[in-house]
N, C-alpha and C positions, 0 to 999 in steps of 0.2 A: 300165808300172810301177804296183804298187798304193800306192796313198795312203793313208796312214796318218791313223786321225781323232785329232784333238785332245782333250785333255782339258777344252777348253770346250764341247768336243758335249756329253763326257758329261755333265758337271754339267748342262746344256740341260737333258736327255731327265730327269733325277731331281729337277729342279726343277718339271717338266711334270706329272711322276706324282704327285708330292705332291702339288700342286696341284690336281689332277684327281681327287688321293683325298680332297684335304680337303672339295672342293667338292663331292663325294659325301655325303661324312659330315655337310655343313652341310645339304644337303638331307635329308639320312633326318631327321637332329634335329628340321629345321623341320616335317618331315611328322608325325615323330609328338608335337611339341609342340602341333602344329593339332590332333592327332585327339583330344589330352589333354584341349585346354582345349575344344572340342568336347562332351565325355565330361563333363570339371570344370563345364562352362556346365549342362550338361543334370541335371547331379547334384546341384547346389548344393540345399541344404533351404531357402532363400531363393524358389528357383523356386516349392514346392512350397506356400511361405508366401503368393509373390503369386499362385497359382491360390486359394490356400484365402479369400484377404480378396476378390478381384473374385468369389468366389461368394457372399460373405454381403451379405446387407440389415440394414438396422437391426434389423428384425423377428428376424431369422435371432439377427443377436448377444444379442440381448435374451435370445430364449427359450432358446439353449445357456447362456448363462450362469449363469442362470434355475437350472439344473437342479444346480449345485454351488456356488450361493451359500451356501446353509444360516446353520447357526452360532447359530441363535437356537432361544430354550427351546417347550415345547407352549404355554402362554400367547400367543402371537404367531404371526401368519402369514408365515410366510418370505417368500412370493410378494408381499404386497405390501409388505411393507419392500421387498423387492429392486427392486420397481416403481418407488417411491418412488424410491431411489437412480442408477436407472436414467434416470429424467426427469432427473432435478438433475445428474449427474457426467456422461453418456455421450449423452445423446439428444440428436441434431443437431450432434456432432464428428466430427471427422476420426478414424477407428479408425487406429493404426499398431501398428509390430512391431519389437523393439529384440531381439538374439542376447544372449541369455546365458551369455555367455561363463566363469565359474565353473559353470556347472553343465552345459556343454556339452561331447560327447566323440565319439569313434564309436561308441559304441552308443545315445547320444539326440542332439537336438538342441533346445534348452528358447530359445522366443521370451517377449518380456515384453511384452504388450500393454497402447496407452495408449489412454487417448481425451482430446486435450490433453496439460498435462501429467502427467495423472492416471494411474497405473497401475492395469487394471481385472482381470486375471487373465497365463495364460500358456499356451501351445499348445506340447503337447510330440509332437516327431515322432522315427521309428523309422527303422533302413533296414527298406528291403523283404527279407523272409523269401526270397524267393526268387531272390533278388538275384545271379545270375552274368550277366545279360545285358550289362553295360558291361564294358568292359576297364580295366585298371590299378586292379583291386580296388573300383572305385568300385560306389556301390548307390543305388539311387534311394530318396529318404524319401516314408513316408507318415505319415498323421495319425492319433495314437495316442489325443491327447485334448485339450478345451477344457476350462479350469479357472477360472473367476470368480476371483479375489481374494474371501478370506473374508468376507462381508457385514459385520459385525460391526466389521471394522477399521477400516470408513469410517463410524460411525456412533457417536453419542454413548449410554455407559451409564448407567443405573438403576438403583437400590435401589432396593426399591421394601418399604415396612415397616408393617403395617395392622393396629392392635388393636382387636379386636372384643369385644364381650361373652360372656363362655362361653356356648355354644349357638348365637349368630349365625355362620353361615358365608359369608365373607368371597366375593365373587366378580371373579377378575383377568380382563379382557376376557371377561366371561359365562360364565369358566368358573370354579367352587368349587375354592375353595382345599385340600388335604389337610394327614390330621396333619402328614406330614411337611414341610408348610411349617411349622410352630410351631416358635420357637427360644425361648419364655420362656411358660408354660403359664398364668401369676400376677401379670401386672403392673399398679403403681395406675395406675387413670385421671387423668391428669396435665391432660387440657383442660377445667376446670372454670374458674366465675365467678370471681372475686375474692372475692366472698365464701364461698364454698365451700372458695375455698384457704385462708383462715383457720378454718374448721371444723378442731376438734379431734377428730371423728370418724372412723372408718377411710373411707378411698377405694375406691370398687366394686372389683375383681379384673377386668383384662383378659386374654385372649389373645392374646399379639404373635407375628404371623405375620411370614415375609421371603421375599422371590423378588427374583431377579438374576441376570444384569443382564439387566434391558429396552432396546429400542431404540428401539421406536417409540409409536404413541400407548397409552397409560392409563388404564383404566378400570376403577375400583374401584367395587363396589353391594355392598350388603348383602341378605339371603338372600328380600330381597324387591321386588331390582330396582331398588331405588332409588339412583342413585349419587349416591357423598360424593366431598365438594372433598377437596381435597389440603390439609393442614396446612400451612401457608408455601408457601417456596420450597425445591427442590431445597440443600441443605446438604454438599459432601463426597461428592458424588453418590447422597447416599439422601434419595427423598421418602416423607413421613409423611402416612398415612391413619390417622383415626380414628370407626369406625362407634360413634356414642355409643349408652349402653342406652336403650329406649324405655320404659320408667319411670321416670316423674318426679315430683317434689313440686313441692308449691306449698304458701308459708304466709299468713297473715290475721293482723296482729297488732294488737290497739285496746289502748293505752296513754295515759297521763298525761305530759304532757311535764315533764321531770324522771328521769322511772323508765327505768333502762337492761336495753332487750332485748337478750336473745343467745340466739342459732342455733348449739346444737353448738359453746356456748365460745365464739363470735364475734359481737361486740355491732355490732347494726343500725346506721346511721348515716342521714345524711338522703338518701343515694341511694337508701333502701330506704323512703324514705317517700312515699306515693300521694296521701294528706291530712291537713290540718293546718285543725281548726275547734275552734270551739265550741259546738257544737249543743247541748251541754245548758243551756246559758245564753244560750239564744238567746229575745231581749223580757225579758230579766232584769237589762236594762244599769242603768235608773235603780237597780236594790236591788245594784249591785255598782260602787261608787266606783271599787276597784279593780283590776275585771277578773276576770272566770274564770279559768279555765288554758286551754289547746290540748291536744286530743286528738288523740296520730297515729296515722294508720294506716298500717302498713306492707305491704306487699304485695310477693312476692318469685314467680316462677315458673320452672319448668325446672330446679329443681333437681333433682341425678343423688344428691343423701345423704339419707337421710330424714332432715326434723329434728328435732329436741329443742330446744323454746322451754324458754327459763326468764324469769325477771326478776328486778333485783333492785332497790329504793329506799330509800337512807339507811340502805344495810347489812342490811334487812330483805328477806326472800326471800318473795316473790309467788306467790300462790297465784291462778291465772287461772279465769277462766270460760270455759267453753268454747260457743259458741252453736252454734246448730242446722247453721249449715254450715260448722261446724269451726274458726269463726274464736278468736282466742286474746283473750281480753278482760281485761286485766291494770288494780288500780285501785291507789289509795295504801294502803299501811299502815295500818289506824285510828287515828287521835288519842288519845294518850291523857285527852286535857282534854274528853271527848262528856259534856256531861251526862244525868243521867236525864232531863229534861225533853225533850231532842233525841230521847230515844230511843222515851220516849213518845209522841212524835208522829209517828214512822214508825208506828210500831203501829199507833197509833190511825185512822191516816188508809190503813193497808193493810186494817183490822177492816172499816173501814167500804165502803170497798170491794168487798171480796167479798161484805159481804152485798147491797151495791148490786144486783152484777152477778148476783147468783144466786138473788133473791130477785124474783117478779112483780110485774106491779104496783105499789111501793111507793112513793110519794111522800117519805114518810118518810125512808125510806133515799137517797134523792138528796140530801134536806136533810144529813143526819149526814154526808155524803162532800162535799157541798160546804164546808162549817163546816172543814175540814181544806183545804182549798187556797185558794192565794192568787186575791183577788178581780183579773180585767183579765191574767188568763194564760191563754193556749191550754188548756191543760191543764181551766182552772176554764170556760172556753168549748165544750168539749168534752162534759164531763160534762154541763152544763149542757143541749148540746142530745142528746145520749142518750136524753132521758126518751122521745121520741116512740117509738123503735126498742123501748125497754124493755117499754115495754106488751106487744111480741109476743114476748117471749121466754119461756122456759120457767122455771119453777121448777125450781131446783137443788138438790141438797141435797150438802153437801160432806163427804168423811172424808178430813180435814187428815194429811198421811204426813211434809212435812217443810214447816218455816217457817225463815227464816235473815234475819236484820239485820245486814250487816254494812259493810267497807269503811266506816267515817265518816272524813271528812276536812272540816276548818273551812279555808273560805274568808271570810275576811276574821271579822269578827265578826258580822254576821247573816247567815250561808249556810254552809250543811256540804251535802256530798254524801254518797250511801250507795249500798248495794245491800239489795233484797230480792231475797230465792230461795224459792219452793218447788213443795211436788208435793202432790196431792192428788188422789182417787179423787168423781170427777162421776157425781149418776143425775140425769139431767135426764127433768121428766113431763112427756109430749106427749100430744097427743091420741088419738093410735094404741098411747100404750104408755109407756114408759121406756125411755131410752138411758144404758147406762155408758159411760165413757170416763177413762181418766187424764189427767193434765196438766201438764205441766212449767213455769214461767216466770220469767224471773227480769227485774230491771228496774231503769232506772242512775234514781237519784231526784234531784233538789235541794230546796231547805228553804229557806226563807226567813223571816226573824222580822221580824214587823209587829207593832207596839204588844206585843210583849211574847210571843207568842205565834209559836210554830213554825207556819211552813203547807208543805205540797205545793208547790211551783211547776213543776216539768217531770217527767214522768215517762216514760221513753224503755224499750221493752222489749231486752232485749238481742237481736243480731243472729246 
């Protein structure tokens, strides 16, 4: 008899087959899962990143980076800013590589390279153009480019702002400035003395040039090499250069203390004074109870405005003498209380003089010029020994062009001060011939009255 199977065979045999199919299907998956991440290991642009970093040397990152730092003007050398930057942020760190992930797709893959926590640029990779040789669409990346980080980012800027004098050209690390640096063709010169800033006269005209922004080092010279400091400090991030003009004044000024000088509407003070004497009253103490005055001189240089001296004393305006090297000799007002007797006695004691000096030989005439100065003063000691010199001097004969008595001023009651000036045409007879010549001179006097009678006491020529 045939035996009939059961219905728990069959379920058996269809539990088996499933079973045997699924464990099929679990192997095909695991196989081509392996061969996937196989594929995915070997494909990753990761991989591609750590071949590209155990090839480079420090050397290596330096000088690829090197080449797309830029970002700075002609004035400046890219290469060693970037040097610079190179030692300080990145030399002797760890280089690493972080995915960036916003800017990352299937057609690039963009790394952000650090050195620390610093980021220094970014490596951007490709698939491979030819790329069918992996299965499941994958393509192997290669290296499209190395990109520095902009130089520029990691580095502090400058203005850099340099007024020159028209005509001077300006030079920014050894190289000459162009027009088209000038942003203001007319501007005053603002770094002048304190006295200067109180001149009421116009201020020279600069040209204000500008370049920006700078990174690295500074160096401003004028069109002849010479380089200028910086004006201060860095302000708002613009530093100021100012090549000043090289002409300059200088003034000399001999005054009475009392009388007020002024430079271009700006009256001197005693910072502008070099000295303060009494030279013309000097061994004059016993005939002056109470004192001469002080004469200052003021002495100012470097100045950039040419100046205009005036004076002015007791609302009366000052008419100077000007001496041989330019210096500015300003005296009191005349008095109006000068008697003719005072006046008399300059004459007479300048009469006798000239003919002193220009007459040979004359005994005479040393007596008439001495009779006119005080006895026991330099002055009357002078003359006095002249006579030996006199003897070899030339006969003179004089045509008088100008004479001037002026400047009287009374110190105390027996002493007044003055000025003589004048010019006159010399033929002096030598042995060989005759010499003309002209003569200018002019000369600060004092007076003194003894028993009744004006004398000479110092006689200083003007300077």
């Amino acid at each position: 008899m045939t035996k009939k199977r059961s219905r728990r065979d069959g379920w058996g045999l269809f539990l088996l087959f499933w079973a045997m199919l699924l464990l099929m299907l679990g192997f095909l998956v695991c196989v081509v899962f392996y061969k996937y991440t196989a594929v995915y290991e070997e494909t990753r642009a990761e991989r591609t990143m750590d071949e590209l970093m155990a090839s480079m040397s420090e050397d290596d990152w330096r000088e690829t980076l090197a080449k797309t730092a830029g970002g700075v003007s002609e004035y400046e050398n890219a290469r060693e800013l970037f040097d610079g930057y190179f030692d300080s942020t990145i030399k002797g760190k760890t280089i690493s590589y972080r995915r960036d992930i916003v800017h990352s797709d299937d057609e690039q893959t963009i790394f952000s390279l650090y050195a620390g926590a610093a980021r220094i640029g970014e490596v951007r990779l490709l698939p491979h153009e030819t790329g069918d040789r992996f299965s499941f669409g994958r393509k192997e990346w290669t290296l499209d480019s190395i990109t520095s980080k902009t130089l520029t980012d990691s580095l502090q800027a400058l203005t850099v702002q340099i007024d020159a004098p028209d005509g001077v050209t300006p030079c920014l690390n050894g190289i000459p400035l162009g027009q088209e640096k000038i942003i203001d063709p007319a501007v005053e010169l603002t770094e002048l003395s304190e006295l200067e800033q109180r001149f009421d006269a116009a201020r020279p005209r600069m040209v204000r040039y500008e370049v920006g922004p700078l990174y690295g080092q500074i160096t401003v010279s004028d069109s002849e090499g010479n380089e200028i400091a910086p004006v201060g400090e860095p302000e708002d991030g613009m530093l100021r250069y100012v090549i000043m003009p090289t002409t300059t004044y200088s003034l000399r000024v001999e005054a009475p203390e009392g009388v007020k000088v002024m430079v271009c509407g700006a009256e001197l003070g005693d910072e502008q004074v070099s000295k303060r004497e009494q030279i013309i009253f000097r061994g004059l103490e016993e005939y002056l109870p109470d004192g001469g005055y002080d004469t200052l001189l003021y002495e100012v240089d470097g100045l950039y405005i040419e100046p205009e001296i005036s004076a002015v004393c007791n609302g009366v305006e000052l008419t100077p003498v000007v001496g041989a090297d330019g210096k500015y000799i300003f005296f009191y007002p005349s008095d109006d209380n000068i008697s003719i007797a005072m006046r008399e006695a300059v004459q007479n004691f300048f009469e006798a003089y000239l003919k002193y000096t220009n007459d040979k030989y004359n005994g005479a005439r040393l007596k008439d010029l001495t009779d006119c100065i005080l006895p026991d003063t330099e002055l009357y000691s002078y003359a006095s020994h002249s006579y030996d010199a006199m003897i070899w001097a030339s006969a003179t004969e004089t045509e008088q062009k100008e004479l001037s008595y002026d400047n009287f001023h009374r110190v105390g009651d027996n002493c007044f001060t003055c000025t003589i000036h004048y010019k006159a045409d010399f033929t002096a007879t030598q042995w060989h011939g005759k010499d003309s010549y002209e003569r200018e001179d002019g000369y600060k006097m004092v007076f003194i009255r003894q028993d009744g009678v004006w004398l000479a006491a110092t006689m200083s020529a003007f300077e």
